[in-house]
N, C-alpha and C positions, 0 to 999 in steps of 0.2 A: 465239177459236176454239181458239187452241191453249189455255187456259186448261181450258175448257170437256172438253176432249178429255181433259187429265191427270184433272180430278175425277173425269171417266167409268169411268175407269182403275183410280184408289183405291177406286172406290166397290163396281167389280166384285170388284175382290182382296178390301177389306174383308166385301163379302157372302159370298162363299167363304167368309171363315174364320170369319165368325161362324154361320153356317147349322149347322154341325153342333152346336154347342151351343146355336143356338136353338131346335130340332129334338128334339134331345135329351129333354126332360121327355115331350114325348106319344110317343116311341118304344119299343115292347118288344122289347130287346134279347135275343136268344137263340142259344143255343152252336149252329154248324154241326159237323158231322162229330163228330170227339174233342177239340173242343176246351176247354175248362172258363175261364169267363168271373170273370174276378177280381169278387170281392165288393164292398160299398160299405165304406171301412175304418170302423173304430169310435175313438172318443176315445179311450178306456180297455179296456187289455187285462182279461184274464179275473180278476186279480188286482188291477183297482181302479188300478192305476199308471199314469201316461199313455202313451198309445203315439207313442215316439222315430218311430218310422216313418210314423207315420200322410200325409206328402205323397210318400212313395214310394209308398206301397199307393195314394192317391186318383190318382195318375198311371197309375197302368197298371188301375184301374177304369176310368178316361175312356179310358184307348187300347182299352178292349173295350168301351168301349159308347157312347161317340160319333156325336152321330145320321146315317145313311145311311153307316156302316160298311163295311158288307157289299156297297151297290151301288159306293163308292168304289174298294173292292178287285176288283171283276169289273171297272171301268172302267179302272184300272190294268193289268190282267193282260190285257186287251182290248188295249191301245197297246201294250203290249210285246210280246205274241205279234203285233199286227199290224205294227206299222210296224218293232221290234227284230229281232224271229223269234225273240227269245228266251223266257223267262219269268223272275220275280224270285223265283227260289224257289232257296234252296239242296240241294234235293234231288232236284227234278226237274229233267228234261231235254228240251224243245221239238225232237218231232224233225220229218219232212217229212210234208207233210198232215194236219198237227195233233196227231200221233202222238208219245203221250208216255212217256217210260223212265226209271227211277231213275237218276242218277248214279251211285248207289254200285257199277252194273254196270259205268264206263266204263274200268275195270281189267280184268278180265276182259276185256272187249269187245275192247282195243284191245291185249289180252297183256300190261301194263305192271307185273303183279306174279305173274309165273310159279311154278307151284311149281317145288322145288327134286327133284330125283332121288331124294332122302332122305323130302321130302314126299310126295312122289306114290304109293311105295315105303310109308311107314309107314300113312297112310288105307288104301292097300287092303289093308293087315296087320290093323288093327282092322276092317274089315268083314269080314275073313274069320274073324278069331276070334267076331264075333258069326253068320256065318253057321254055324260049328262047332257054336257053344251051341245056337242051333234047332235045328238037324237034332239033336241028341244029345236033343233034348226032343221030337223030332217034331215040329217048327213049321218049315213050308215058307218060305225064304227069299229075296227076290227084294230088289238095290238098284238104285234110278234116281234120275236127278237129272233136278227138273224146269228145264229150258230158260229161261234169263234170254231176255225178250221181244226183246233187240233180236237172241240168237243166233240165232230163225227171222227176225224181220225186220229183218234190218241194215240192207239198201235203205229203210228209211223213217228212219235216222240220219240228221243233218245229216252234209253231205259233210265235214267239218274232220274228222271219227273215220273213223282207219283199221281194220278189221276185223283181228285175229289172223290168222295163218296156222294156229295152234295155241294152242288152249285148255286150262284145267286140266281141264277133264271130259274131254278127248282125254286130255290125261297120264293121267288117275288111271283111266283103260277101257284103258289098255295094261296098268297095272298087276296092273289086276282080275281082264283076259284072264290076265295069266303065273301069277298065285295063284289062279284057277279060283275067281272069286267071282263069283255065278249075279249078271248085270247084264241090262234092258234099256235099251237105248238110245233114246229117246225123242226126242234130237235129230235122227235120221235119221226116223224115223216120222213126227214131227207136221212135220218141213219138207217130206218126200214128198206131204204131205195139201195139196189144192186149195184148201180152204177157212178161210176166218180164224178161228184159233184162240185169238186173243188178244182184246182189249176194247181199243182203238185209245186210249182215255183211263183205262184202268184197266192194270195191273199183273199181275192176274191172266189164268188163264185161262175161257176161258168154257165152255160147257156141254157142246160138243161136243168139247174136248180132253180133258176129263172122262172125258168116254166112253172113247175111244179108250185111256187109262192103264189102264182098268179092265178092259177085254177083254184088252189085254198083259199084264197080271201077274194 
């Protein structure tokens, strides 16, 4: 029995691993989103000479086109958003209710790389010289910064991120006010508004923050 039970065992793991490259020939593999799917390598480069690399380039042709790819990776990113709460992505971020935010915001987010007195101080010196130029040319000038997703929703952050007290758009709008650089403030407007202005699994904003930018300025 217990014999019986190990071959069971090997024979699962073995089909696992052979499945995707048994799979493989009747699969037509194709690029999701931006991504660009390594080609089949070639013996001979473009000049006839053998290509040295040719088991690097066939490795990572088979890491993008290996058969049931694409469902392996939603079945991974399934288990880890479900059972982890996290995700395997180095650039996003799993936040509460499924809601997701770049990392590269969790500086900002959490204050950990504040501008400097001098920074803060010099951006609204260059916005004000380019608001000089317009007006000298007749071109109406208005600067805003659009709102990183978690600065309206920070309640949907995993609790481990502590929110700023003080942000660089707070720095650089003290700034703006002391050099009379024509700013709206967007951050008060679209967190005043009722309704969801963001795309809970997108980064952007959706149609009706749109609007509302476009009536302000």
């Amino acid at each position: 029995m217990k014999k019986l039970g190990y071959i069971l065992f090997v024979g699962v793991i073995a089909t696992i691993c052979i499945l995707p490259v048994a799979v493989m020939p009747w699969q037509t593999e194709k690029a999701v989103g931006n991504e660009q799917l390594a080609s089949f390598p070639e013996l001979r480069k473009e000049d006839g000479s053998f290509n040295t690399g040719i088991l690097n380039e066939f490795s990572d042709y088979f890491a993008d086109h290996f058969g049931l790819r694409h469902e392996m990776i939603t079945l991974n990113d399934q288990l880890t958003g479900t059972v982890l709460k996290t995700l395997d992505s180095s650039s996003v971020l799993l936040g509460k209710d499924d809601w997701l935010f770049y990392k590269s915001t969790l500086a900002d987010y959490t204050g950990a790389e504040p501008f400097t007195a001098r920074q803060s101080y010099a951006a609204a010196h260059v916005l004000g010289l380019m608001q000089e130029y317009c007006e000298e040319n007749g071109i109406g000038f208005c600067f805003t910064i659009a709102p990183n997703k978690n600065s309206l929703y920070g309640g949907q952050m995993p609790a481990r991120y502590t929110a700023a007290s003080v942000r660089n758009a707070q720095l650089l709008q003290q700034q703006m006010e002391q050099q009379n650089v024509r700013y709206v403030d967007l951050f008060k407007t679209l967190s005043d508004h009722e309704e969801q202005l963001y795309y809970r699994r997108d980064s952007h904003w959706n149609m009706r923050a749109h609007s509302w930018q476009h009536r302000l300025c």
